[in-house]
DRENSE-290453 format. One record per residue (C-alpha): residue in one letter; x, y, z. Coordinates in steps of 0.1 Angstrom, whole numbers. Example, Ala and Ser with C-alpha at 12.3 -4.5 7.8 and 13.67 -1.06 7.14 Angstrom:
! DRENSE-290453
R	A	123	-45	78
R	S	137	-11	71
This chain:
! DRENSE-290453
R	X	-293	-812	114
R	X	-264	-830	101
R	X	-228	-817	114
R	X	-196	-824	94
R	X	-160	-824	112
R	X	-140	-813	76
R	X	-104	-813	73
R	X	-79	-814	42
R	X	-59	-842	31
R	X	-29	-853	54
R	X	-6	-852	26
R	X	-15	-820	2
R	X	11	-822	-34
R	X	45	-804	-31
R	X	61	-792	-63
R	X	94	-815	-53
R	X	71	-850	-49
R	X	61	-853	-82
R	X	24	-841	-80
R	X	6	-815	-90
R	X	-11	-791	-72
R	X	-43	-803	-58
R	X	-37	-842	-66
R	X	-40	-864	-36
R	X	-13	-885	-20
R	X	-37	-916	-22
R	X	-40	-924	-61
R	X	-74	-942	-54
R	X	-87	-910	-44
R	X	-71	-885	-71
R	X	-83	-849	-61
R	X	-68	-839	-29
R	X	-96	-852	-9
R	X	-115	-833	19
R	X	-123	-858	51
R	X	-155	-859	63
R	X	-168	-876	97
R	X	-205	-879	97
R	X	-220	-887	131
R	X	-252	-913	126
R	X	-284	-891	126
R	X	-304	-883	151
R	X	-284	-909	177
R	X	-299	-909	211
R	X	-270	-895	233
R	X	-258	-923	255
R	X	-277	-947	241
R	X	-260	-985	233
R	X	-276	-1005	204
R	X	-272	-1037	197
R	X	-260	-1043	154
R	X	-273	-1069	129
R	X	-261	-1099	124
R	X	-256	-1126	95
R	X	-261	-1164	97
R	X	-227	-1171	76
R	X	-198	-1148	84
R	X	-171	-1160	102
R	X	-171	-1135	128
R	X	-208	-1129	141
R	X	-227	-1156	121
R	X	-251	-1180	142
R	X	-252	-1208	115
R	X	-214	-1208	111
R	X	-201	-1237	130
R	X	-165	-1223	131
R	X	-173	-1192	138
R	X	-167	-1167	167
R	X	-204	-1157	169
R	X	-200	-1122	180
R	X	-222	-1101	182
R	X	-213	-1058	182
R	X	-228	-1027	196
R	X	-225	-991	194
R	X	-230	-959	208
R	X	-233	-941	171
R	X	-199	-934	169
R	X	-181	-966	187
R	X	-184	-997	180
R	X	-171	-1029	202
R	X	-174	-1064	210
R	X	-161	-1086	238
R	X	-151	-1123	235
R	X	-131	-1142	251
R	X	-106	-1165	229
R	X	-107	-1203	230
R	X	-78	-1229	231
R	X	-86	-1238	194
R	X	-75	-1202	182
R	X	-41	-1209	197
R	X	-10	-1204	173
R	X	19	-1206	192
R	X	18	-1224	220
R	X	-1	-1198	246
R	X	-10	-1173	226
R	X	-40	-1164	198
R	X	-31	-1164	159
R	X	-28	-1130	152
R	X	-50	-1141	124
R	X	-77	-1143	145
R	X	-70	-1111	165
R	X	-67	-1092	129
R	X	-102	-1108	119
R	X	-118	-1093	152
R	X	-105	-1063	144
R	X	-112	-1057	108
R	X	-152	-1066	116
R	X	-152	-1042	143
R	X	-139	-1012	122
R	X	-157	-1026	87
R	X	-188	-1020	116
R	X	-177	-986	125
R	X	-179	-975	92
R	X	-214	-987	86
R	X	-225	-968	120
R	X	-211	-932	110
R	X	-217	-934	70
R	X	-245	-962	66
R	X	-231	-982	42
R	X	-212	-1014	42
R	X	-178	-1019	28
R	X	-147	-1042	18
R	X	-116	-1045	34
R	X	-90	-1028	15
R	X	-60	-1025	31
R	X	-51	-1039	71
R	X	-22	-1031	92
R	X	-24	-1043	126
R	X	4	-1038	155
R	X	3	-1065	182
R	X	15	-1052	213
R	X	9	-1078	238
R	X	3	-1116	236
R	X	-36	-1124	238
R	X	-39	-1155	259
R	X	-69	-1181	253
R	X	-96	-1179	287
R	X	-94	-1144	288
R	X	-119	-1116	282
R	X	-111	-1088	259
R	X	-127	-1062	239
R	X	-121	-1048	209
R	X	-131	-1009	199
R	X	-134	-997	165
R	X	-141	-959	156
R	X	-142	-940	123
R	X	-113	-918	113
R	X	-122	-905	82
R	X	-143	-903	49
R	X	-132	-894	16
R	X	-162	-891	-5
R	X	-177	-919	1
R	X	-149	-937	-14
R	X	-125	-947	9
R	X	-130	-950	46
R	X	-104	-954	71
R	X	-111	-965	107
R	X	-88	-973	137
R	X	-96	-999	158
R	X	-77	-1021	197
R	X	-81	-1050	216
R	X	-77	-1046	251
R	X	-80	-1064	280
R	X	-104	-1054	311
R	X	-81	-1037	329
R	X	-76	-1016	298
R	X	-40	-1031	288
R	X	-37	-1028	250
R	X	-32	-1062	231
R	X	-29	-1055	199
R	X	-39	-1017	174
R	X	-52	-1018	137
R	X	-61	-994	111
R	X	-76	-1003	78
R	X	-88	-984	45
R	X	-122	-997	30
R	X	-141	-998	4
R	X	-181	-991	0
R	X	-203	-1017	-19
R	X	-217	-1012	-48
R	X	-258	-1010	-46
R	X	-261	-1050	-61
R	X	-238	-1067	-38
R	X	-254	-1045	-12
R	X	-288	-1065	-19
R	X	-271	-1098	-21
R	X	-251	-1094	10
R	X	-284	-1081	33
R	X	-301	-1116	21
R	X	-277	-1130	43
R	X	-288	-1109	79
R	X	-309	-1119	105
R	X	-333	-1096	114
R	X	-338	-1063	94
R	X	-303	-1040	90
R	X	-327	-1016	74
R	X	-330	-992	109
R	X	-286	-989	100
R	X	-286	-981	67
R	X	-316	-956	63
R	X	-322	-944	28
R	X	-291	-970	15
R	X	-305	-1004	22
């Protein structure tokens, strides 16, 4: 069975804002939208899976010289990814671009959003807070989770970098966007392995 956690918009219309009754405060969305979290189905409690991969992205793909190679997991409602920053990603002297740290992030929520709603999506909107400087050598990981769904249209997710010890480094949220069903087929030419088992009836 498939359980729903449902809750109204954050930000319902108010006669003295402008908006109607009913009209969202996100104009992308228009309706006021009802959230909906959808766990994966039929996730093994406990269980830790390992996610697809691509051979070009700059994050996780194997064939991409510059890139970070990563590779993420999930529980079916979490997903993360540990790595441990090079000297080469430096930006001020010491510390990691927050370029870099903001890529991290962004994959590991864009990979949340697949997990709970089985569809992959663009990057529409990214804030990210850096609370601690993120020194090259070290091991972090970065978490990303689902916040909400509205209709299958935009997704937001929340997602940290922290170090072992649990310190947070830096905090991000993002809105995204699904694909549309042909760059969906272009994009899975790109994976290694079959992403089928993630998307079910989408892919």
């Amino acid at each position: 069975m498939e359980m729903f956690q449902i809750s109204r918009c954050p930000a319902p219309a108010a006669p003295e804002d402008g908006r109607t009754p009913g009209q969202c405060v996100d104009a992308r969305v228009g309706a006021c939208c009802i959230l909906l979290v959808r766990p994966f189905l039929s996730w093994p409690t406990g269980r830790v899976k390992t996610l697809p991969h691509t051979l070009g992205c700059f994050v996780c793909g194997e064939a991409n010289p510059a890139g970070l190679k990563l590779r993420f997991e999930t529980d079916g409602r979490r997903v993360q990814t540990r790595f441990v920053p090079q000297a080469q990603h430096v930006g001020f002297r010491g510390t990691i671009h927050g370029g870099i740290i903001s890529t991290v992030l962004d994959e590991t929520m864009v990979w949340a959003c697949v997990v709970q709603t089985r569809r992959f999506a663009y990057c529409a909107e990214l804030t990210v807070r850096f609370v601690n400087p993120v020194p090259p050598g070290q091991e972090v990981t970065a978490v990303g989770e689902l916040v909400s769904n509205r209709r299958d249209r935009i997704y937001e997710a929340k997602g940290e970098l922290k170090t072992e010890a649990g310190l947070v480094l830096a905090a991000a949220t993002g809105k995204y966007i699904p694909l549309k069903s042909a760059n969906l087929r272009e994009m899975l030419t790109d994976f290694v392995g079959d992403p089928n088992w993630l998307l079910g009836a989408e892919a």
